[in-house]
PDB file with one MODEL, atoms N, CA, C and O in Angstrom:
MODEL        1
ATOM      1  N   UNK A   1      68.178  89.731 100.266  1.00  0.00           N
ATOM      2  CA  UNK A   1      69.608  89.461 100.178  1.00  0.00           C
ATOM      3  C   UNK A   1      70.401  90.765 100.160  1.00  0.00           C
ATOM      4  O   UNK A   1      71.372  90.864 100.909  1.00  0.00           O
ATOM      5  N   UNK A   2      69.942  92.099  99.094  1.00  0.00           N
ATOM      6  CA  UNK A   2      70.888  92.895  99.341  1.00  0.00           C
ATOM      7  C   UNK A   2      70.960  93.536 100.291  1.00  0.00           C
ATOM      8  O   UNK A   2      71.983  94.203 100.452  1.00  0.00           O
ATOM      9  N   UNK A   3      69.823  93.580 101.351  1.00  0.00           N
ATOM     10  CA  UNK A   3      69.941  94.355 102.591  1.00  0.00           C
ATOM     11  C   UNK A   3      70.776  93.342 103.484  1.00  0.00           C
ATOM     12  O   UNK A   3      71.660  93.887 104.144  1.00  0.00           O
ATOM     13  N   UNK A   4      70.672  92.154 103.605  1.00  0.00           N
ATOM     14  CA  UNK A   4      71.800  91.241 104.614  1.00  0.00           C
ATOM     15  C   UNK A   4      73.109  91.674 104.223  1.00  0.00           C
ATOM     16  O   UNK A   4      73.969  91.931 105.066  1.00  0.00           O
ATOM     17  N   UNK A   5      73.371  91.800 102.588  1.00  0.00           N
ATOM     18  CA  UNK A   5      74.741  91.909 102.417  1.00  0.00           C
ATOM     19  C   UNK A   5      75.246  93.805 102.882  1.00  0.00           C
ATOM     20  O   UNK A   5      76.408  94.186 103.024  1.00  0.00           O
ATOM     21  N   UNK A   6      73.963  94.699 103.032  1.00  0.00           N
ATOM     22  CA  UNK A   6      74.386  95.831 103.577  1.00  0.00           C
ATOM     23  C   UNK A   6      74.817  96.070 104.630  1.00  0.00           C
ATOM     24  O   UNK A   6      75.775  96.773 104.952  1.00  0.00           O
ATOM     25  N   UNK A   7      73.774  95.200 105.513  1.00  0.00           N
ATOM     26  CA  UNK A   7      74.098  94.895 107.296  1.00  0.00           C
ATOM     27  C   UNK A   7      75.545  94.366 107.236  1.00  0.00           C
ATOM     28  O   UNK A   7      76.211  94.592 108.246  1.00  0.00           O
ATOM     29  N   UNK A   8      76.100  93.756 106.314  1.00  0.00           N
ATOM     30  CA  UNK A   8      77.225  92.915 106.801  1.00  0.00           C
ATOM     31  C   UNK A   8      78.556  94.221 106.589  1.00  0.00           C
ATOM     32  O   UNK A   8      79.529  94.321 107.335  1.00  0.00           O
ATOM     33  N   UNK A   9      78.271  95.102 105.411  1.00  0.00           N
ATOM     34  CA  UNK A   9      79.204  95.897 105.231  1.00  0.00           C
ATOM     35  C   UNK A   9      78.974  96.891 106.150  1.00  0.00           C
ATOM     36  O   UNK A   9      80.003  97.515 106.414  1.00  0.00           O
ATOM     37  N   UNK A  10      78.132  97.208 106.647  1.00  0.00           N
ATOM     38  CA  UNK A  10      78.444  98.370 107.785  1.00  0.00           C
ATOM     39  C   UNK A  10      78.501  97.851 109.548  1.00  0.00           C
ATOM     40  O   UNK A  10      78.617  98.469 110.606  1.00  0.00           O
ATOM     41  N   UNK A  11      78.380  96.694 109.252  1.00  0.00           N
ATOM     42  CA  UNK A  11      78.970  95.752 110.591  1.00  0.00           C
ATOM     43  C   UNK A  11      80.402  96.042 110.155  1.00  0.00           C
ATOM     44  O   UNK A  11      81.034  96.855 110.829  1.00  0.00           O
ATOM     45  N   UNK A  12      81.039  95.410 109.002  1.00  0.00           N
ATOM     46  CA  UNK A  12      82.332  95.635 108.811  1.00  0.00           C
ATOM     47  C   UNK A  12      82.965  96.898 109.192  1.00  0.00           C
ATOM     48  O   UNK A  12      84.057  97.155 109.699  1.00  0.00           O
ATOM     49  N   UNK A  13      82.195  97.456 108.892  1.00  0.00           N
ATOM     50  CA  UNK A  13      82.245  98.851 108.765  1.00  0.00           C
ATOM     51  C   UNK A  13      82.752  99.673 110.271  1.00  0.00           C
ATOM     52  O   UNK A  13      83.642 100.510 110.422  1.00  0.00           O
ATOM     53  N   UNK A  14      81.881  99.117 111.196  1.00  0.00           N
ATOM     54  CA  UNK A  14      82.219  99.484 112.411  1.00  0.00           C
ATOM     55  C   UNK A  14      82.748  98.753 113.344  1.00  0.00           C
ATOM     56  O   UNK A  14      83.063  99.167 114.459  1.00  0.00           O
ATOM     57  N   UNK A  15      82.898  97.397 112.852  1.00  0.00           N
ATOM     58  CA  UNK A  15      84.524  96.569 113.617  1.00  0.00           C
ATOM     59  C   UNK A  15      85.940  96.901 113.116  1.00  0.00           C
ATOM     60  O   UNK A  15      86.911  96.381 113.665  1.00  0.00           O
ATOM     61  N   UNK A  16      86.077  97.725 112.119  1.00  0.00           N
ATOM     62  CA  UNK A  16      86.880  98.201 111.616  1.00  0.00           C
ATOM     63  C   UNK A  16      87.369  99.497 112.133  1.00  0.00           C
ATOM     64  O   UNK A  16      88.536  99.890 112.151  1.00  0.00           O
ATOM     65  N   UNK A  17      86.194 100.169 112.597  1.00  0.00           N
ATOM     66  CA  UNK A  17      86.644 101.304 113.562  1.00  0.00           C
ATOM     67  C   UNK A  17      86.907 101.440 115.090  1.00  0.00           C
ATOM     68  O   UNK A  17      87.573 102.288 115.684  1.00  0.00           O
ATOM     69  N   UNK A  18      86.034 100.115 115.679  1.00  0.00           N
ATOM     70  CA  UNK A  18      86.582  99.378 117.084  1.00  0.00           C
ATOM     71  C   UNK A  18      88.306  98.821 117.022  1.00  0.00           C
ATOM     72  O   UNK A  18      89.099  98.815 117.963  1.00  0.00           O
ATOM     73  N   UNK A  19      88.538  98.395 115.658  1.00  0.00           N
ATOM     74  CA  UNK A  19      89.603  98.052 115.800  1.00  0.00           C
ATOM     75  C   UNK A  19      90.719  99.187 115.244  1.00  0.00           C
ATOM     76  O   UNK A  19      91.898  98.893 115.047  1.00  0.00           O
ATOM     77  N   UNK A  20      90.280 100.238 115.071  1.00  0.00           N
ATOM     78  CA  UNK A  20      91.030 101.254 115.357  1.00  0.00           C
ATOM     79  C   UNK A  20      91.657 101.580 116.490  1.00  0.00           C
ATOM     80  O   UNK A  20      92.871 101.673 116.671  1.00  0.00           O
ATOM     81  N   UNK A  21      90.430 101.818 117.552  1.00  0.00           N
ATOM     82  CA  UNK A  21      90.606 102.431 118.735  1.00  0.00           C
ATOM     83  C   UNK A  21      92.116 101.446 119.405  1.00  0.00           C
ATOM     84  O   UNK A  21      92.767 101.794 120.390  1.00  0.00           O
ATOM     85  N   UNK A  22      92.335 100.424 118.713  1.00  0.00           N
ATOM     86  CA  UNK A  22      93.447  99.435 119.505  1.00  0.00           C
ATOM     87  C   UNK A  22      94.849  99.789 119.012  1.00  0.00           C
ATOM     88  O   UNK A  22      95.895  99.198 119.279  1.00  0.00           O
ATOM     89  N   UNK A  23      94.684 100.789 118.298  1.00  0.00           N
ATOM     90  CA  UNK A  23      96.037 101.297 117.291  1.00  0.00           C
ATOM     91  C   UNK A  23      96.690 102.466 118.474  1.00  0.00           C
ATOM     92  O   UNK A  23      96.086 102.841 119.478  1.00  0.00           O
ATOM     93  N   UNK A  24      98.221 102.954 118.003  1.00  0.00           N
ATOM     94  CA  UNK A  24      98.828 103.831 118.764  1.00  0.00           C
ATOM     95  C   UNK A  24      97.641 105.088 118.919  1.00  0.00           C
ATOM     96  O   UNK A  24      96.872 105.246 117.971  1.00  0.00           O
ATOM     97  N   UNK A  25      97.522 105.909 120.048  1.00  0.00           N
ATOM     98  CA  UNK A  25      97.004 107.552 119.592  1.00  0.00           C
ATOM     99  C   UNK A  25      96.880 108.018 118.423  1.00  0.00           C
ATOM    100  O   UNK A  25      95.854 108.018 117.744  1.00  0.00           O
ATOM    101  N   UNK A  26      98.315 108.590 118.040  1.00  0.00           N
ATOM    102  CA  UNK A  26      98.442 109.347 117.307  1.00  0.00           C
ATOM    103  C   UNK A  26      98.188 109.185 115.687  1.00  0.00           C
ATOM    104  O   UNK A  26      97.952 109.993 114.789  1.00  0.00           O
ATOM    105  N   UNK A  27      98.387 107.392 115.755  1.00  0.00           N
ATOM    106  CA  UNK A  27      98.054 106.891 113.852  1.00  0.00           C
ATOM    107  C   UNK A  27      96.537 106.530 114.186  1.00  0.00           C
ATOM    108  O   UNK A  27      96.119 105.851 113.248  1.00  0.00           O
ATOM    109  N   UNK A  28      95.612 106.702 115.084  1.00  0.00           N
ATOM    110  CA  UNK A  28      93.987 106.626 115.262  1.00  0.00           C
ATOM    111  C   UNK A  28      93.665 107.630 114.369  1.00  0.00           C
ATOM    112  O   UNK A  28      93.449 107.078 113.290  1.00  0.00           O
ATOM    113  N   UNK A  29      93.517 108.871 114.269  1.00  0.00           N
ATOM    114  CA  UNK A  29      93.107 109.774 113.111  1.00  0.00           C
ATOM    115  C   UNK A  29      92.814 109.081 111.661  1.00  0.00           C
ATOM    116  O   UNK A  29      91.752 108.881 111.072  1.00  0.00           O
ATOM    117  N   UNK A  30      94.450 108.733 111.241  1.00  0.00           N
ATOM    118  CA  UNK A  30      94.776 108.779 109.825  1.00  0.00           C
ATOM    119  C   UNK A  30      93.966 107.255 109.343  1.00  0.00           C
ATOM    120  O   UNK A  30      93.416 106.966 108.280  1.00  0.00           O
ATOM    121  N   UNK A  31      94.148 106.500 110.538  1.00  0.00           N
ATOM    122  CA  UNK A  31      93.219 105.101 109.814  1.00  0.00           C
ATOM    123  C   UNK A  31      91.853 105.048 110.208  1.00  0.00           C
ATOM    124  O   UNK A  31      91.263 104.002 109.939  1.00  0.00           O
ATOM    125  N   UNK A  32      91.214 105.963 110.796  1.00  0.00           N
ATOM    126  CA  UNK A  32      89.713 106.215 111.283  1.00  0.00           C
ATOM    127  C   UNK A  32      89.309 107.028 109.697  1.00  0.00           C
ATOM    128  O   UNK A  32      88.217 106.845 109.159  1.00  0.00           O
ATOM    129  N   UNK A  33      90.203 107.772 109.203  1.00  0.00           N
ATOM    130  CA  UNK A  33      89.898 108.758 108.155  1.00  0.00           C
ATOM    131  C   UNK A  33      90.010 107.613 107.163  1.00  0.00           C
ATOM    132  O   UNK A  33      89.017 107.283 106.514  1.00  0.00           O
ATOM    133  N   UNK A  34      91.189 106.985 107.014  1.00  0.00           N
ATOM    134  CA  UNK A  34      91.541 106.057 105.923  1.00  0.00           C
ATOM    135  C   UNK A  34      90.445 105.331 105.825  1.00  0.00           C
ATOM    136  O   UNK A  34      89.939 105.510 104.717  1.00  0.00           O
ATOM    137  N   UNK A  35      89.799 104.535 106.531  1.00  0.00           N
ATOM    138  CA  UNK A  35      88.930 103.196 106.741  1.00  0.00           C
ATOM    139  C   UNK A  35      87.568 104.119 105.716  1.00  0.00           C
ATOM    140  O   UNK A  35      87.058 103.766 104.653  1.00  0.00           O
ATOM    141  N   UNK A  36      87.255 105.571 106.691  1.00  0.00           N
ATOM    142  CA  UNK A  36      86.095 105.995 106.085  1.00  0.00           C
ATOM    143  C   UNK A  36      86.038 106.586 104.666  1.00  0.00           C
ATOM    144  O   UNK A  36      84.909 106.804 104.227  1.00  0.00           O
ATOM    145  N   UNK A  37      87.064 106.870 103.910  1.00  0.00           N
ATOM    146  CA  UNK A  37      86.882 107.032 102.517  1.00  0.00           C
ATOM    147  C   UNK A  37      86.968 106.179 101.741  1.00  0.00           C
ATOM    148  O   UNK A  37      86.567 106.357 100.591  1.00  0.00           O
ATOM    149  N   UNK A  38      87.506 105.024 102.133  1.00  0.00           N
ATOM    150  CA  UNK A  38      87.724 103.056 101.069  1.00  0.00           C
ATOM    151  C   UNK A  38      86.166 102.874 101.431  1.00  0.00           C
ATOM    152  O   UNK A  38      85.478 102.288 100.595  1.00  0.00           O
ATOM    153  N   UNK A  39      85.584 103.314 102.565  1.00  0.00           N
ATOM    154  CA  UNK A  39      83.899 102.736 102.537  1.00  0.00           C
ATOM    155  C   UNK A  39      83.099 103.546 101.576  1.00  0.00           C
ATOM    156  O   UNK A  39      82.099 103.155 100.973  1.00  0.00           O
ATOM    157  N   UNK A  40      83.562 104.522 101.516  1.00  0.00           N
ATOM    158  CA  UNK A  40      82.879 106.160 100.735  1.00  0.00           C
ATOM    159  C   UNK A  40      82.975 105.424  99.551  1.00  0.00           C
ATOM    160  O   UNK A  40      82.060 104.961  98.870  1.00  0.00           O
ATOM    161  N   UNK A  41      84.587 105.346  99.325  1.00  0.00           N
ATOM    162  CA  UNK A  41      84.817 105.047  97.737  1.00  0.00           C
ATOM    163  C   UNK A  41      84.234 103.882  96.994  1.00  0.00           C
ATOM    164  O   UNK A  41      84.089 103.902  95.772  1.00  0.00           O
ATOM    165  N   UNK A  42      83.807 102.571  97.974  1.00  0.00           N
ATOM    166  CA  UNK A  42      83.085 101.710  97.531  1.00  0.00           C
ATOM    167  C   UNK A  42      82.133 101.210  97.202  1.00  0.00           C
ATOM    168  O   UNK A  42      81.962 100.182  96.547  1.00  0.00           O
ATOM    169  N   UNK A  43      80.969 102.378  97.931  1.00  0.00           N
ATOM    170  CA  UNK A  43      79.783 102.371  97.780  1.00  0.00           C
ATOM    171  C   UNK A  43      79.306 102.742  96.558  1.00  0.00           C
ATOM    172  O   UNK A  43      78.152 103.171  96.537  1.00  0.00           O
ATOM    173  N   UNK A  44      79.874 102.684  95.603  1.00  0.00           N
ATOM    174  CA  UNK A  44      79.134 101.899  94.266  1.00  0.00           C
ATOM    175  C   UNK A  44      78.946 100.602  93.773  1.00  0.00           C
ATOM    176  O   UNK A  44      78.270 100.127  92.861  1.00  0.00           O
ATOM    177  N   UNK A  45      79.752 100.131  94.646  1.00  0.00           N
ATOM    178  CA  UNK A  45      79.740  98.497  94.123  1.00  0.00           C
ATOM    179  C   UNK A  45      78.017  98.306  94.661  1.00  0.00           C
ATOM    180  O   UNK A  45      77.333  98.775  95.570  1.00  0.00           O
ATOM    181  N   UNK A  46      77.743  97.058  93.192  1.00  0.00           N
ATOM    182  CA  UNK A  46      76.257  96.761  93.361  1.00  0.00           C
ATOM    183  C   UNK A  46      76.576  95.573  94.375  1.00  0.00           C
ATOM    184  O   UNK A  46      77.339  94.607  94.386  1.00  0.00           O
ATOM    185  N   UNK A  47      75.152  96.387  95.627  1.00  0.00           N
ATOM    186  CA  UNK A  47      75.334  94.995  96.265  1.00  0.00           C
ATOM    187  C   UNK A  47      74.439  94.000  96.279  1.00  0.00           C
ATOM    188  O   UNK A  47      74.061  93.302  97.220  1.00  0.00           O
ATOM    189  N   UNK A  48      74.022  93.998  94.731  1.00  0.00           N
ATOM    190  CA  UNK A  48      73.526  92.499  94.479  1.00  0.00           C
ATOM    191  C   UNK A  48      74.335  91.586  93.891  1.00  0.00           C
ATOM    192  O   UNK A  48      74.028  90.504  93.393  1.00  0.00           O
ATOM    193  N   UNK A  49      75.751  92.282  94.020  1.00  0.00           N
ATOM    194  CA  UNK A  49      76.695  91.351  93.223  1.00  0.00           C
ATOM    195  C   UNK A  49      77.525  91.029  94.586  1.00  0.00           C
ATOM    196  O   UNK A  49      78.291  91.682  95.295  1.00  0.00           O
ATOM    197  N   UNK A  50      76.868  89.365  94.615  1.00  0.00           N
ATOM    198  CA  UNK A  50      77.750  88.912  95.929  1.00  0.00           C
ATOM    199  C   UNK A  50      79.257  88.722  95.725  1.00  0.00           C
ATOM    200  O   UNK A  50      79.724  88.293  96.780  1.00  0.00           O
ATOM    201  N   UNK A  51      79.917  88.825  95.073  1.00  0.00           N
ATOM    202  CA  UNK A  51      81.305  88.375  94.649  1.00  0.00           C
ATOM    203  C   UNK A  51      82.293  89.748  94.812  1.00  0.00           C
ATOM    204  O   UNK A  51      83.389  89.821  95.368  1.00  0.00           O
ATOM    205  N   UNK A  52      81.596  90.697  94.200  1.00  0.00           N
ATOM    206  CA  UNK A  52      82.138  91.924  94.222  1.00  0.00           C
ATOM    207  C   UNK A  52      82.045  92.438  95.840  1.00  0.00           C
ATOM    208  O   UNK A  52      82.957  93.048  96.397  1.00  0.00           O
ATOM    209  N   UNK A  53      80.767  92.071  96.474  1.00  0.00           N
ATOM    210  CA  UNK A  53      81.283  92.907  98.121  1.00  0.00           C
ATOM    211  C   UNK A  53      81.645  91.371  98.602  1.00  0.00           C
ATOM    212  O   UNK A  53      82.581  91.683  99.339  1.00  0.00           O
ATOM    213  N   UNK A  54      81.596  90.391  98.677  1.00  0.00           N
ATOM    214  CA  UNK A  54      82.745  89.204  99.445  1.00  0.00           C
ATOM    215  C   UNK A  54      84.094  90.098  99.168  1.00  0.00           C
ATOM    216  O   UNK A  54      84.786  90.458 100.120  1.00  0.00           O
ATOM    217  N   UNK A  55      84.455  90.461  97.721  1.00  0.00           N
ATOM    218  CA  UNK A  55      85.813  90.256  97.770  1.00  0.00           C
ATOM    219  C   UNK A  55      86.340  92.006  98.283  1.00  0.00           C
ATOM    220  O   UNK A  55      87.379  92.534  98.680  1.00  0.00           O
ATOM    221  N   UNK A  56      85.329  92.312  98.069  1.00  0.00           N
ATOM    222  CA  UNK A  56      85.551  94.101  99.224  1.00  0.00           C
ATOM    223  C   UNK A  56      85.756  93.446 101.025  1.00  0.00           C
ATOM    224  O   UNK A  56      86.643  93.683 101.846  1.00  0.00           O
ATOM    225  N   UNK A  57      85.078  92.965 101.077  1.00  0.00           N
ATOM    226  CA  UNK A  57      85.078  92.472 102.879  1.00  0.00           C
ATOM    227  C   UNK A  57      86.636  91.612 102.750  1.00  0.00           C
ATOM    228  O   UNK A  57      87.573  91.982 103.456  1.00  0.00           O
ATOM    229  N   UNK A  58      86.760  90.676 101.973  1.00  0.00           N
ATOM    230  CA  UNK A  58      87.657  89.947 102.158  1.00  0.00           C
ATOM    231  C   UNK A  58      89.105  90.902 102.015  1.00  0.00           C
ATOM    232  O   UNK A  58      90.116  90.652 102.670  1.00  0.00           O
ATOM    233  N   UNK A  59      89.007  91.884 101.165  1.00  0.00           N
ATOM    234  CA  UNK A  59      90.058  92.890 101.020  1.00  0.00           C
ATOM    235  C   UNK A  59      90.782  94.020 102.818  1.00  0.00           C
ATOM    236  O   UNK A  59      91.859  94.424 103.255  1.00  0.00           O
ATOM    237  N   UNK A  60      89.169  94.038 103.256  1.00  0.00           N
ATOM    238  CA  UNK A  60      88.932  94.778 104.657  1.00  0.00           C
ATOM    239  C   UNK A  60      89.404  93.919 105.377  1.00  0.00           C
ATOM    240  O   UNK A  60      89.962  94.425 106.351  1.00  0.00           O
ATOM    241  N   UNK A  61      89.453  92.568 105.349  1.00  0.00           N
ATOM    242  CA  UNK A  61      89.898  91.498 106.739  1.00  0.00           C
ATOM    243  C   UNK A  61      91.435  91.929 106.319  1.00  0.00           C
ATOM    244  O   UNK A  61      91.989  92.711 107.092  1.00  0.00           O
ATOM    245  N   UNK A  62      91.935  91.627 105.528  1.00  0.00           N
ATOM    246  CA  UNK A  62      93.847  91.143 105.196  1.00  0.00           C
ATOM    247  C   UNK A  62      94.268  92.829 105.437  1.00  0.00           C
ATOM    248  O   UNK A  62      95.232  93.080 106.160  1.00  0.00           O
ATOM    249  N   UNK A  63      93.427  94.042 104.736  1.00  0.00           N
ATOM    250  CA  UNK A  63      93.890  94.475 105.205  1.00  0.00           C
ATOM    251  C   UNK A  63      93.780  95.261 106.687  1.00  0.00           C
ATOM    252  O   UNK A  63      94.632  96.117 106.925  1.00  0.00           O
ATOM    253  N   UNK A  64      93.187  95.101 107.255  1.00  0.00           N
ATOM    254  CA  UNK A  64      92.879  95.485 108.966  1.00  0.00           C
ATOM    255  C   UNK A  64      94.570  94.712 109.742  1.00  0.00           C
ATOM    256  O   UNK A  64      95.410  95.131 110.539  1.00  0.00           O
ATOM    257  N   UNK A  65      94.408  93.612 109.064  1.00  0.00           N
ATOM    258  CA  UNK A  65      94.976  92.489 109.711  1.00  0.00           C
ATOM    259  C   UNK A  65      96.608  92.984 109.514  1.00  0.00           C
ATOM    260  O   UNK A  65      97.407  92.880 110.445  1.00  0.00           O
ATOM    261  N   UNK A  66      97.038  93.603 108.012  1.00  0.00           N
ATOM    262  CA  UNK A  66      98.406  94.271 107.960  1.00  0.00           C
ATOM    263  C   UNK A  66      98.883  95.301 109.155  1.00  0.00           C
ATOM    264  O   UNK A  66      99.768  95.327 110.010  1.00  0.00           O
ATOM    265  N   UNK A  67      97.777  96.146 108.720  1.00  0.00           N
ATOM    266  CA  UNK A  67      97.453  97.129 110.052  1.00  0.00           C
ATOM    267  C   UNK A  67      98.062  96.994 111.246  1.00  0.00           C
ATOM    268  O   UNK A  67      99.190  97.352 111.585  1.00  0.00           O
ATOM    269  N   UNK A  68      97.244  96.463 111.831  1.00  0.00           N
ATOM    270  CA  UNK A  68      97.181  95.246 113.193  1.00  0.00           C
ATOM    271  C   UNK A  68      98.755  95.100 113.834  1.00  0.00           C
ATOM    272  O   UNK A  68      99.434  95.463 114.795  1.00  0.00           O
ATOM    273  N   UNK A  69      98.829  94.258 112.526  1.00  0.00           N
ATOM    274  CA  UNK A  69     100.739  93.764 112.227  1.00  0.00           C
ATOM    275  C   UNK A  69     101.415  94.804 112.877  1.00  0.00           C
ATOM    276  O   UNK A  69     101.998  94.799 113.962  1.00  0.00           O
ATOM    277  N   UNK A  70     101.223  95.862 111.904  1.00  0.00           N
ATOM    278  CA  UNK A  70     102.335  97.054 111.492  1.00  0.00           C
ATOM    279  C   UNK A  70     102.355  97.370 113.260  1.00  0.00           C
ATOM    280  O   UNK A  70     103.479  97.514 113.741  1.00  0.00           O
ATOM    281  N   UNK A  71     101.768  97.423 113.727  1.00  0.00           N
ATOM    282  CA  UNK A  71     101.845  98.713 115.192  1.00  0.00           C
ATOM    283  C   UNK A  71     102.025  97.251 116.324  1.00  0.00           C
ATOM    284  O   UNK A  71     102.169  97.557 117.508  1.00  0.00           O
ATOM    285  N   UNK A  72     102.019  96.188 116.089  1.00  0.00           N
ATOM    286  CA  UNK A  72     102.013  94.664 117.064  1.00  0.00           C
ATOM    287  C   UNK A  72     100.877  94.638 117.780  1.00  0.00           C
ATOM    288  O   UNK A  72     100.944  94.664 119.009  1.00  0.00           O
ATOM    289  N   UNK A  73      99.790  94.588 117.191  1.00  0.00           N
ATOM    290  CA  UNK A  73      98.612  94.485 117.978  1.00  0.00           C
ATOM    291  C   UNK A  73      98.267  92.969 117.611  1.00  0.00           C
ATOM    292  O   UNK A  73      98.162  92.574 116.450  1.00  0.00           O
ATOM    293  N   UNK A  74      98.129  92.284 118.581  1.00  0.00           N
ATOM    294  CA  UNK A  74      97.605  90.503 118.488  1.00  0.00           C
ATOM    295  C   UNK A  74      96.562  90.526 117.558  1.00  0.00           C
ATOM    296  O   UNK A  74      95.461  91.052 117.720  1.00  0.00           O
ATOM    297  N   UNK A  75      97.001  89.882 116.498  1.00  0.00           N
ATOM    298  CA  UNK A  75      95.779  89.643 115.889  1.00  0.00           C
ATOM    299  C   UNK A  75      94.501  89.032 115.695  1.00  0.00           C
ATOM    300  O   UNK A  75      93.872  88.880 114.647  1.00  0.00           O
ATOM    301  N   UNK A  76      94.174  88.657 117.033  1.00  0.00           N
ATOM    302  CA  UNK A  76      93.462  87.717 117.338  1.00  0.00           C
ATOM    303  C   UNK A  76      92.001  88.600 117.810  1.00  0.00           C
ATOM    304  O   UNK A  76      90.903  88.182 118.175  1.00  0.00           O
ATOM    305  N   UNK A  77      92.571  90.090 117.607  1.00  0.00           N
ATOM    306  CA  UNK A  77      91.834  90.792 118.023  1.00  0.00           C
ATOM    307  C   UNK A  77      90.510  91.414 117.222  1.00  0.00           C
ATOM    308  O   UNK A  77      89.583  92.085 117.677  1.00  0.00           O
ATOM    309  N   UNK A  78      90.832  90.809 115.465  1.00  0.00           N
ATOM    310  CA  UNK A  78      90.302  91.232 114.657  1.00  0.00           C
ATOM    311  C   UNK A  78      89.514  90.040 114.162  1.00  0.00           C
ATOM    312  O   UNK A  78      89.180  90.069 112.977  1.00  0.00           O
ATOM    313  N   UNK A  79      88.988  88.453 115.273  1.00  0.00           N
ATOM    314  CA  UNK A  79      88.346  87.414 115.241  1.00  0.00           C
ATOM    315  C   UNK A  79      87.005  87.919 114.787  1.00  0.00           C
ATOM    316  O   UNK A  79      86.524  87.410 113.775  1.00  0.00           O
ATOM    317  N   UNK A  80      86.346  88.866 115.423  1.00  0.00           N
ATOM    318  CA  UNK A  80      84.924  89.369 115.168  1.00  0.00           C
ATOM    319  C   UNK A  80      84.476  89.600 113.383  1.00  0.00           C
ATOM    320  O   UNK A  80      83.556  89.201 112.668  1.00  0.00           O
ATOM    321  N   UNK A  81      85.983  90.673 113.148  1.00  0.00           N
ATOM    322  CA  UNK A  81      85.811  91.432 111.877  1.00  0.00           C
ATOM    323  C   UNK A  81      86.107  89.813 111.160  1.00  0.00           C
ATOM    324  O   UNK A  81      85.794  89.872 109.971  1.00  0.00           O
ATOM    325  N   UNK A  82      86.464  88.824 111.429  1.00  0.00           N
ATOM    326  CA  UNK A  82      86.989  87.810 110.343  1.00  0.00           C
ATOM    327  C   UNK A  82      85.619  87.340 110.110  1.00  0.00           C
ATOM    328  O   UNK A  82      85.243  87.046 108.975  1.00  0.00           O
ATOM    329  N   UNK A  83      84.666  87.238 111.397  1.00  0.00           N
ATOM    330  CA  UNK A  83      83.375  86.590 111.192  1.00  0.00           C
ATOM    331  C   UNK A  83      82.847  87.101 110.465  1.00  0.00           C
ATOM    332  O   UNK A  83      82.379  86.534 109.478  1.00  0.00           O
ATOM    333  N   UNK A  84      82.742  88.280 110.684  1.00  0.00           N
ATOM    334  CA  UNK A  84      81.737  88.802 109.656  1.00  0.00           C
ATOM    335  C   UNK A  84      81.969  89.008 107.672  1.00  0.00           C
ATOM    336  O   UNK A  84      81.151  89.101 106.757  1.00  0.00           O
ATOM    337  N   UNK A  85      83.045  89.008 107.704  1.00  0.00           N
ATOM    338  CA  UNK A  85      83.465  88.949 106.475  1.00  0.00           C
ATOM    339  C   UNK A  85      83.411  87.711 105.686  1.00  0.00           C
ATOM    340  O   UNK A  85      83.621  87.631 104.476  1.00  0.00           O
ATOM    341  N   UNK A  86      83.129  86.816 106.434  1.00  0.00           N
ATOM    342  CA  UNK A  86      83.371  85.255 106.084  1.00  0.00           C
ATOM    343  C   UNK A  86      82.131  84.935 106.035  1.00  0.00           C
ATOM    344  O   UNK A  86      81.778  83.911 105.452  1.00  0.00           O
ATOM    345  N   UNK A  87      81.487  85.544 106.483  1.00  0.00           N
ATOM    346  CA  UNK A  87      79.889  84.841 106.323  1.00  0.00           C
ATOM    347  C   UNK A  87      79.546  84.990 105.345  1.00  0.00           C
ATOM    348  O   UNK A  87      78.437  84.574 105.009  1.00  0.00           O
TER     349      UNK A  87
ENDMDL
END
């Protein structure tokens, strides 16, 4: 179990940075950097505690999805990252 729930956070992990690449140029840096220190900073959470990384993933969907918003990127684009967080 805790290795499925690892696979799932660094799947997150890197649909989160695909869905970078869909952002303006110039704000690609600051949320490629941003994305990778909230992963840095989280990696203490135990991930045998399913509740604690659900509600880290579930935190990563809403916020990708503000993101998204902010610059008008369809959000339909971040369907993948919803899967995986939801599983």
């Amino acid at each position: 179990m805790v290795y499925r729930e690892m696979q799932k956070v660094l799947r997150a992990y890197g649909e989160v940075l695909r869905l970078v690449r869909r952002l303006p140029e110039d704000s690609r840096p600051y949320y490629a950097k941003f994305a990778r220190e909230n992963f840095v900073n989280y990696r203490e959470v135990d991930p045998k505690d399913a509740a604690a990384v659900q509600d880290l993933l579930r935190r990563t969907y809403n916020h990708s999805l503000w993101v998204l918003s902010k610059y008008g990127v369809d959000e339909s684009v971040a369907a993948k990252l919803k899967g995986i967080c939801s599983a």
